[in-house]
C-alpha positions as CSV (number, residue, x, y, z in Angstrom):
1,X,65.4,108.2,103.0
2,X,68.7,106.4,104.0
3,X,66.9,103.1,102.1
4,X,66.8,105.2,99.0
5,X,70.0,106.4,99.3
6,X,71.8,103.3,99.9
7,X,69.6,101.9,96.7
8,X,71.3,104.9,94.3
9,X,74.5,104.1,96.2
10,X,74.2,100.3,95.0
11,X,73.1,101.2,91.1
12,X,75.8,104.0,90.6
13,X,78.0,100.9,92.1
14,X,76.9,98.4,89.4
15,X,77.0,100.8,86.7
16,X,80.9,102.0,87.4
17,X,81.8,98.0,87.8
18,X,79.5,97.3,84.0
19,X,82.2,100.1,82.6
20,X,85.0,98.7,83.2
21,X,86.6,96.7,79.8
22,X,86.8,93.0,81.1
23,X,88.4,90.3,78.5
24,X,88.5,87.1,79.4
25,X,91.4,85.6,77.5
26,X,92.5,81.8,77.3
27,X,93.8,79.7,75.0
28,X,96.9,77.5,74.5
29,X,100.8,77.5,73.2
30,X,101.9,74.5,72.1
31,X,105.4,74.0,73.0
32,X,105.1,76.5,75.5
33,X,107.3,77.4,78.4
34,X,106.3,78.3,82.1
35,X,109.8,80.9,82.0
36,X,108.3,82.4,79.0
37,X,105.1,85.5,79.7
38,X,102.6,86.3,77.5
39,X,102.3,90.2,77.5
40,X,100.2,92.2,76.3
41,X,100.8,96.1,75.1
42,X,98.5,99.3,74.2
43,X,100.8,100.7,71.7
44,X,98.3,103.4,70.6
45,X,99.3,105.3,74.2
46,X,102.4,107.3,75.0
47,X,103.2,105.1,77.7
48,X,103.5,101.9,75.7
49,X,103.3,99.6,79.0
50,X,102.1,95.9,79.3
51,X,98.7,96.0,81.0
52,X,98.5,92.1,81.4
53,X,101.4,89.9,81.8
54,X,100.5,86.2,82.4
55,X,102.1,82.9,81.9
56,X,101.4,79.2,80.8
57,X,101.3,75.6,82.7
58,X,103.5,73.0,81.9
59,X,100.5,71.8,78.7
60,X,101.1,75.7,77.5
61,X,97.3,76.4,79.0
62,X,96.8,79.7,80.1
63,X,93.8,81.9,81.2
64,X,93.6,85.3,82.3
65,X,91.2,87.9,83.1
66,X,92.5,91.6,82.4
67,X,90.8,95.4,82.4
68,X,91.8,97.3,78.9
69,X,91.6,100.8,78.9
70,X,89.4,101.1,75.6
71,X,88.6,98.2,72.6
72,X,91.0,98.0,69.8
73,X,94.3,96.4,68.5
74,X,96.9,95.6,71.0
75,X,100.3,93.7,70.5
76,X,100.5,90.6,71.8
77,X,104.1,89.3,72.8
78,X,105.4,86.1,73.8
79,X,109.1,84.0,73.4
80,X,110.2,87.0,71.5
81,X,107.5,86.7,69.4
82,X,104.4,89.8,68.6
83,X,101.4,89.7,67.0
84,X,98.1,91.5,67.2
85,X,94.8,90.5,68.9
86,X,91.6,92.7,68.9
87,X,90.1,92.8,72.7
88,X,86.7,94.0,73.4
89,X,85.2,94.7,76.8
90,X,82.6,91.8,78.2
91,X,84.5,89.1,75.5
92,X,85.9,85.9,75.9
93,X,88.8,85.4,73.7
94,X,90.3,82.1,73.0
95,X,93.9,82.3,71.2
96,X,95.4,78.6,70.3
97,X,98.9,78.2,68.6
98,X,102.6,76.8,68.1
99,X,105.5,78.3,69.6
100,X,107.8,76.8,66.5
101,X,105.3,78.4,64.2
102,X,106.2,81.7,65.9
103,X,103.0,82.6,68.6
104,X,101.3,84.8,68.9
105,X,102.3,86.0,65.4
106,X,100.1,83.2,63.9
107,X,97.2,81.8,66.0
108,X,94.1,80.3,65.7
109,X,90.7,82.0,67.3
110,X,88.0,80.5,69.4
111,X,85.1,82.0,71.2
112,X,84.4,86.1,70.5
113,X,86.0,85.3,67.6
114,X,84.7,88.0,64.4
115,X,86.7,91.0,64.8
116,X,90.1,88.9,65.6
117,X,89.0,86.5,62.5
118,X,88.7,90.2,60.5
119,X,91.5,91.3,61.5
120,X,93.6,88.1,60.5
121,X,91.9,87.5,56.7
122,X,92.6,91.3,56.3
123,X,96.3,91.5,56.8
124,X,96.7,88.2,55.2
125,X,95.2,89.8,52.2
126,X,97.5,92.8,52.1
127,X,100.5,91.0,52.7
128,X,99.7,89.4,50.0
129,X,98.5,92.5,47.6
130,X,102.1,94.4,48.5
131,X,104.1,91.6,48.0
132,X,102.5,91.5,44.0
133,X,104.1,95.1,43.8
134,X,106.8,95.6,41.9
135,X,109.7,97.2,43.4
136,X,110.5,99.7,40.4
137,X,107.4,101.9,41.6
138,X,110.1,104.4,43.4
139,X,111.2,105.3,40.1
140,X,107.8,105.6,38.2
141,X,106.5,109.4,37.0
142,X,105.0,111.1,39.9
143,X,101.4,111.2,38.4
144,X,101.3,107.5,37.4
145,X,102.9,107.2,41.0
146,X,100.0,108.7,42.6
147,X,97.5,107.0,40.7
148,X,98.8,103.7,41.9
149,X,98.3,105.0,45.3
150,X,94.8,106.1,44.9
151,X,94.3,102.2,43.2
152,X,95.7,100.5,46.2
153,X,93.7,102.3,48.7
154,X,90.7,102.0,46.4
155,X,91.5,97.8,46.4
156,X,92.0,97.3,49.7
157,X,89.1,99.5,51.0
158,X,86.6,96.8,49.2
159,X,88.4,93.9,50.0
160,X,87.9,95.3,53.7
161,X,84.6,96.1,53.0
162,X,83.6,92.6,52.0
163,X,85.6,91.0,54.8
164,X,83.8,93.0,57.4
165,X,80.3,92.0,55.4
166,X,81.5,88.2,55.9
167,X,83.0,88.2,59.3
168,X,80.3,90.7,60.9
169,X,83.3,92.8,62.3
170,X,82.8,95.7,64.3
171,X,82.7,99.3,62.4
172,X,85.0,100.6,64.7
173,X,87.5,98.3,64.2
174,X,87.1,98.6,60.1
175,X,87.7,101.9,60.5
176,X,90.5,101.8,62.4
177,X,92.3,99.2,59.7
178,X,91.3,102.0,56.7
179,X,92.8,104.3,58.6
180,X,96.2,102.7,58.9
181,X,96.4,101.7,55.6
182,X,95.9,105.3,55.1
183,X,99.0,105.6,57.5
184,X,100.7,103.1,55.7
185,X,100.3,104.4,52.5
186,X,101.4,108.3,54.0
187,X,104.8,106.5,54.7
188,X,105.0,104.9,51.8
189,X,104.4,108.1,49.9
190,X,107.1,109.9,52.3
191,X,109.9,107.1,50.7
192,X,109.1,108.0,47.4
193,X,109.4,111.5,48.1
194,X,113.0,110.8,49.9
195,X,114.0,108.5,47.6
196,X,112.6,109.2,44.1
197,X,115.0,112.1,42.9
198,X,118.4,109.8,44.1
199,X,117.5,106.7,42.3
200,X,116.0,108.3,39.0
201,X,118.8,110.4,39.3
202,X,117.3,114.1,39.7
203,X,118.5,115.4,42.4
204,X,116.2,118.8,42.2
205,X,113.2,116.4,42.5
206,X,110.4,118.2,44.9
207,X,106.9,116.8,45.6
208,X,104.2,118.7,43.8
209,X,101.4,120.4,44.7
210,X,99.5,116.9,43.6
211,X,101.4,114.6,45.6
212,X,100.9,117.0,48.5
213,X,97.0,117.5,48.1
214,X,97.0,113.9,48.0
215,X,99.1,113.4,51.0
216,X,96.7,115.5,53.3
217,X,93.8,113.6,52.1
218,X,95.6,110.6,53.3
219,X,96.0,112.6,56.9
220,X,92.4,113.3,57.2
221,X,91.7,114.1,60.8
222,X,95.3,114.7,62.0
223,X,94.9,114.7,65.6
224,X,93.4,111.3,65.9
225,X,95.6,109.7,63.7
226,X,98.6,110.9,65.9
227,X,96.6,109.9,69.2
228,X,95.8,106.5,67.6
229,X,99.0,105.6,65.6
230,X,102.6,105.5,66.6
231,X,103.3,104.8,62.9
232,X,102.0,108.2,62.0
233,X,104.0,109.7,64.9
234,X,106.8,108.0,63.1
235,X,105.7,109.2,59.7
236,X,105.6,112.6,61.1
237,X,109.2,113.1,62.3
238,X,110.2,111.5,59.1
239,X,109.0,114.8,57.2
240,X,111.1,117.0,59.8
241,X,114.2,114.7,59.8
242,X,116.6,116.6,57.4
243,X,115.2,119.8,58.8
244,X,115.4,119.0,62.8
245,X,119.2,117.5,61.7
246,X,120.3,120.7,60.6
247,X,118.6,122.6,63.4
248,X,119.8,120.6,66.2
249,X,123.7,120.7,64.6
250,X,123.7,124.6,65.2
251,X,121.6,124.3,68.8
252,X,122.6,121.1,70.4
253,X,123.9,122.2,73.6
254,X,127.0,119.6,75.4
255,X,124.9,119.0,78.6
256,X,121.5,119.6,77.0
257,X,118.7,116.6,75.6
258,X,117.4,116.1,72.3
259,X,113.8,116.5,73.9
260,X,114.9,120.2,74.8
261,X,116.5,121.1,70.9
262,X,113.2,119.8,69.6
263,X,110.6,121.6,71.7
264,X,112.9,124.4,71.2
265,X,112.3,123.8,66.9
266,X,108.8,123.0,66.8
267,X,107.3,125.3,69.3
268,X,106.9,128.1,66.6
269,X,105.7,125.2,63.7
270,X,102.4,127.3,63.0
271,X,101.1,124.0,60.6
272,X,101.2,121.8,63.6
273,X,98.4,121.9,66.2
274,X,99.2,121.5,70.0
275,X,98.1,117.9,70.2
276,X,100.3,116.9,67.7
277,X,103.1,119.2,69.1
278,X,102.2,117.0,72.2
279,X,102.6,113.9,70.8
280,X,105.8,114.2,69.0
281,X,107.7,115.7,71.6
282,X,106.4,112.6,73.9
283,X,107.7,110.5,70.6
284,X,110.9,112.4,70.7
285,X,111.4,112.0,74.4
286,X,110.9,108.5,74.3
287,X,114.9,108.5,73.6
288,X,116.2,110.3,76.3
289,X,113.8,108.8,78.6
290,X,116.5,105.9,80.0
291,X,117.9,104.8,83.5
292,X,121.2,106.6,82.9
293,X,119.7,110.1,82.1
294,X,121.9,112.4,84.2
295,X,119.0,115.0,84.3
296,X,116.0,113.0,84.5
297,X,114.5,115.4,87.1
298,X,115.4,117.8,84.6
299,X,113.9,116.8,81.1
300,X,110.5,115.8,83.1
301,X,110.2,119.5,84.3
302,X,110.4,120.8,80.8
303,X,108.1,118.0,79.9
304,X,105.5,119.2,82.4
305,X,105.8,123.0,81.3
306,X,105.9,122.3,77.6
307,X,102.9,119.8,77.1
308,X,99.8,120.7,77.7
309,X,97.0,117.7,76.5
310,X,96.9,115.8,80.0
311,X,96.3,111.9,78.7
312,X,99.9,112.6,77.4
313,X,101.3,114.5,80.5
314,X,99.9,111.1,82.5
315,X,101.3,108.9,79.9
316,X,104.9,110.2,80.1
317,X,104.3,110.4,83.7
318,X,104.1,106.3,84.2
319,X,107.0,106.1,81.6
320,X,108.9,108.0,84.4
321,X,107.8,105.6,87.4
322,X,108.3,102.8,85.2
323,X,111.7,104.1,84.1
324,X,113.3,105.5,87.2
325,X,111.0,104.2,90.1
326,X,109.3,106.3,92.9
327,X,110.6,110.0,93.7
328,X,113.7,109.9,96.2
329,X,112.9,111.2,99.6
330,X,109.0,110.3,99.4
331,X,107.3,107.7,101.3
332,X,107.4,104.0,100.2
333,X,103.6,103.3,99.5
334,X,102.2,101.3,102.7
335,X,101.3,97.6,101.3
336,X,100.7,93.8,102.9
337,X,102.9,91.0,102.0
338,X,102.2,87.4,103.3
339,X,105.3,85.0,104.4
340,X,105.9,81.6,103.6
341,X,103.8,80.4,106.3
342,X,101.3,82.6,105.1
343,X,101.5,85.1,107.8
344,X,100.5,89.0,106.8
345,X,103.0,91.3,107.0
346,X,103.3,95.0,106.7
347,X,105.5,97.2,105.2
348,X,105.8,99.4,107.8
349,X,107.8,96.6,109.9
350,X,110.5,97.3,107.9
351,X,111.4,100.8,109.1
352,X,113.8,101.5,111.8
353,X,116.3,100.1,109.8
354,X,117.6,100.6,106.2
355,X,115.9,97.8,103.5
356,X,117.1,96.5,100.4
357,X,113.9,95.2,98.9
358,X,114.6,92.8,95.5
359,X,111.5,91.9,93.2
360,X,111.6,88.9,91.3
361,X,109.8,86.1,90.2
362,X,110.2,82.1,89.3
363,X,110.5,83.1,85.9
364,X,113.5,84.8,86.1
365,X,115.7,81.2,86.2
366,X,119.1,83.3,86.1
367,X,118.8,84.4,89.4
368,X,119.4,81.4,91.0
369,X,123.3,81.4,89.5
370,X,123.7,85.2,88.3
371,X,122.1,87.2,90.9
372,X,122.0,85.0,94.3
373,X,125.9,84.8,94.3
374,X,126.1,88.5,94.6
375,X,123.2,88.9,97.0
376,X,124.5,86.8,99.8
377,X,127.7,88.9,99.2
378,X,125.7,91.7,99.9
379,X,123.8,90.3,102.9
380,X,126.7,89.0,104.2
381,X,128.5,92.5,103.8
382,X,125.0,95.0,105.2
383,X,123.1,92.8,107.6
384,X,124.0,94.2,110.9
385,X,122.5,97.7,109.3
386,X,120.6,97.1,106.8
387,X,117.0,94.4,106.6
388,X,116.8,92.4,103.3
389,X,113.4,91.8,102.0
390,X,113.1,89.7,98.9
391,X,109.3,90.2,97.7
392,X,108.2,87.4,94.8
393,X,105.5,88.7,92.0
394,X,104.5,85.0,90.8
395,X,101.0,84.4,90.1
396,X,99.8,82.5,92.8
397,X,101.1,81.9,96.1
398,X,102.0,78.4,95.8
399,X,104.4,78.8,93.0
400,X,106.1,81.4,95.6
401,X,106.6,79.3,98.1
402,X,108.3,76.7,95.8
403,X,110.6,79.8,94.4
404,X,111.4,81.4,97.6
405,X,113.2,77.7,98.9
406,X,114.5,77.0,95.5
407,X,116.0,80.5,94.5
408,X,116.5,81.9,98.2
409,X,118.0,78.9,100.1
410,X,120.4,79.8,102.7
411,X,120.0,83.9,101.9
412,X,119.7,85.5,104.5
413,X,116.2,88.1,104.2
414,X,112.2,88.2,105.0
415,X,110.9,86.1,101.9
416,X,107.2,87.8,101.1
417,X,104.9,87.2,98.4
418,X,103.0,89.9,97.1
419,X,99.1,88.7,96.3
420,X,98.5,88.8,92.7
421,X,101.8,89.2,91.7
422,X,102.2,91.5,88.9
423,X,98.4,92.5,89.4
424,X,98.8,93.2,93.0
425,X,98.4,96.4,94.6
426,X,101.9,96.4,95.5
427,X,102.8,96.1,91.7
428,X,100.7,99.1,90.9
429,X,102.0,101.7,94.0
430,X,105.8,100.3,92.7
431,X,105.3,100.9,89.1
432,X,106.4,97.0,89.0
433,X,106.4,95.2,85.5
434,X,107.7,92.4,84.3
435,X,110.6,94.1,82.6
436,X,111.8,94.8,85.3
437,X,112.3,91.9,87.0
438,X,114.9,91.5,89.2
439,X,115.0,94.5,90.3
440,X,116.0,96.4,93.6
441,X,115.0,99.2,95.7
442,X,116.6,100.9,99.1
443,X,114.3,102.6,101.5
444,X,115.7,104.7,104.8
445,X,115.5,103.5,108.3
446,X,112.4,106.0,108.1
447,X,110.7,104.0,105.2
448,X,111.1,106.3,102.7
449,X,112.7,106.2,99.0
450,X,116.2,106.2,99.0
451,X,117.4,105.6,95.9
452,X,116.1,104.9,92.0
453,X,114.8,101.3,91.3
454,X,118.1,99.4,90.0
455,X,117.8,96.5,87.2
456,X,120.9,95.2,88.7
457,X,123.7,95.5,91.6
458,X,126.3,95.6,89.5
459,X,125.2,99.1,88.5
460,X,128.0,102.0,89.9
461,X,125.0,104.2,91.9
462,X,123.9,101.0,93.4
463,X,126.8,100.2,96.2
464,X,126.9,104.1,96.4
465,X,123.4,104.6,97.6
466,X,123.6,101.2,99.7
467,X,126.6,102.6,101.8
468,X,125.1,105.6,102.2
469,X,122.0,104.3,104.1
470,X,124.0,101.8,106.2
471,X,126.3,104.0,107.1
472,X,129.2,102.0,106.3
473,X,131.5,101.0,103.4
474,X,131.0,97.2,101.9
475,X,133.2,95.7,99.7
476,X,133.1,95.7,95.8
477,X,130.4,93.8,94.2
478,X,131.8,91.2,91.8
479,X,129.6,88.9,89.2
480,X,129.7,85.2,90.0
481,X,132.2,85.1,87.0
482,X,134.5,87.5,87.9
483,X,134.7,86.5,91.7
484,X,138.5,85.6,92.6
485,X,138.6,82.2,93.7
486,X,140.8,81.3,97.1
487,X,144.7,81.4,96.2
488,X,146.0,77.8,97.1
489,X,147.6,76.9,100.5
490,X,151.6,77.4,100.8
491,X,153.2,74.2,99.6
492,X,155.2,73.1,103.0
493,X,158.6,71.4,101.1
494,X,160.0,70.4,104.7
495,X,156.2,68.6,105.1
496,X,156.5,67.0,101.3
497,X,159.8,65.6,101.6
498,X,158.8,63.9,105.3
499,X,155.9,62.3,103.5
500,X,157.4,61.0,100.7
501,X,159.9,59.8,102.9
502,X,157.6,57.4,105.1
503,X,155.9,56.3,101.7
């Protein structure tokens, strides 16, 4: 019995591991930099997070396997740079391309190649189908207007038709490129609704019934398109936008959030189901969501109460670790570091004493002249009551090692590498990206959260929150370029006039 059990054990096992989406993805930059990340982003969620951020070698070479949450389009970032890659689960996915020639926006595909192929030949081919049309169309008669409409979905449908015939693209993915244009061509339909009666010069001009019938075709099934497309999201408050302007002039309180005016206005919008309700306020609250928000505690409350699909309540609720850190006053999440000499170390050794923990990486290079100068001021200033940890999310611990003597030379602080770097379990507990990198975090002589994650020291809450902890007052934090240098010595005349005397 225990032999059969331990057999079902071992299959439900293999088949959780077979669900998760693996990519492998590789390829090269040429021209590319180890300081610069390749990121990648699932922009279809609310919480619009990178879930892989990897770098190249010195050749630009880089490889990485990542877990993706479902397959479809994600953007691909890198140098400043975005594009759009297609990632399936169980693929390997070579990208290859020039850094001058603005990666990852252009690339060359390798290995699981059809859908990312697909994907390429189709938006090359409406790039070039929009830039044919001519920019009167604004001002054309509404019905030849929406004629033109019906012909460019009915073009582009076929061309993607055919390229998903040559390319053997996945359905899936050809429908989800109909249904943007669809999006596409709902905002493009909105313009000429907002625009049409100022540049013909009717000002009474209103959408008819036509135009409007047409319009909801374009929407088809609402609620996906809004779970699937931040454009539509987009589209979607553009409709409101005069409307929500007028409402939120006569109910915009002085110590009250956009979020709150809106959910106030839409809450009674009968046309509107809740998911959609959902997703714009998320949209909506995107805005207010920021480290400064006085009343961050606040607006996530009446987040909480006010949506009710739960993939967006846990969306907007890593937006909030990512945005303001771990909750003040809870535990710090119990993790293993490893030293330089590659000894493990807990994080519990750090309680008993106050801890100023920074997170960084190799790839931040302005550390070493922007951010060191400051921190030794600090250590210098805290370290008889508070412990400085310095924690390095590179990818591999060699390249910490190298980083910790290089950056960190003669500061004083436990230099500890977390394993896996921006994949490691520390970097999930801490809601730790690469955006924000450096960044710093106080913990109690208990080990517990003492303050919201900072992006820099220079911030006014950060001294605040340090003195508080330590129990004493330091002095003011000044940038590297603002610190006073020494005044000279006295000049001694009596001494000068000796001198020049005996010379």
């Amino acid at each position: 019995m225990k032999k059969l059990l331990l057999i079902v054990l071992c299959t439900l096992f293999i088949v959780s591991c077979s669900n998760k989406k693996t990519v492998v993805i590789s390829g090269k930059v040429i021209g590319g930099s180890p300081l610069e990340r390749i990121e990648i982003v699932d922009m279809s969620g609310v919480a619009t997070l990178p879930i892989a951020n990897f770098g190249v070698d010195a050749q630009g070479n880089f490889s990485d396997t990542i877990q993706i949450p479902k397959n479809g389009v994600y953007t691909l970032s890198y140098g400043g740079n975005y594009g759009t890659v297609y990632l399936k689960g169980g693929e390997n996915v070579r990208l290859s391309g020039n850094s001058a020639a603005g990666f990852p926006k252009v690339f060359t595909v390798e290995g699981d190649s059809k859908n990312n192929v697909f994907l390429q030949k189709t938006q090359t081919y409406l790039d070039n189908y929009f830039s044919k049309i001519q920019q009167d169309i604004i001002t054309q008669d509404e019905a030849k207007f929406i004629d033109q409409l019906k012909k460019f979905r009915s073009d582009l449908n076929k061309e993607m038709d055919n390229l998903a015939k040559s390319t053997g693209a996945d359905s899936d993915l050809v429908k989800w490129k109909k249904d943007e244009l669809d999006v596409n061509l709902l905002s493009f339909s909105g313009k000429y609704i907002e625009l049409h009666g100022q540049v013909t010069g009717k000002p009474d001009y209103k959408a008819s019934q036509k135009l409007k019938d047409y319009q909801k075709e374009l929407k088809g099934d609402e609620d996906a398109k809004i779970k699937m497309y931040p454009s539509y999201r987009g589209y979607m408050l553009s409709t409101l936008g005069q409307d929500f302007q007028a409402y939120a002039m006569k109910n915009q309180k002085p110590d009250g959030t956009t979020t709150e005016v809106f959910i106030n206005y839409i809450k009674d919008k009968k046309d509107y189901s809740q998911l959609v309700k959902d997703y714009l306020i998320s949209f909506v609250a995107g805005m207010d969501m920021h480290p400064q928000q006085a009343n961050s505690e606040k607006l996530m409350k009446l987040l909480n109460d006010n949506i009710k699909d739960s993939e967006v309540k846990a969306g907007l609720e890593k937006v909030e670790k990512a945005v303001y850190g771990l909750k003040v006053g809870t535990a710090a999440p119990s993790v293993d570091f490893i030293d330089v000499s590659g000894k493990k170390v807990s994080s519990s050794s750090f309680n008993g004493k106050p801890t100023l923990i920074m997170f960084y990486a190799s790839w931040n290079p302005y550390i070493a002249e922007s951010v060191v100068p400051m921190l030794k001021e600090v250590t210098n200033a805290y370290k008889s009551k508070v412990n400085f940890v310095f924690i390095d999310v590179d990818d591999n611990a060699a390249q910490f090692k190298k980083t910790a003597v290089a950056m960190l030379n003669g500061t004083e602080g436990q230099k500890l590498y977390a394993k896996g770097g921006l994949k490691s379990e520390m970097a999930q507990k801490y809601a730790l990206y690469g955006f924000k990198l450096p960044s710093f975090l106080i913990l109690d002589k208990d080990g517990k959260i003492a303050s919201k994650s900072f992006m820099s020291m220079m911030e006014p809450d950060f001294k605040t929150a340090l003195d508080k902890v330590s129990g004493i007052t330091g002095p003011v934090i000044t940038p590297p370029q603002m610190q006073v240098q020494p005044a000279p010595a006295p000049v001694d005349s009596a001494k000068v006039k000796t001198e020049a005397k005996a010379k």
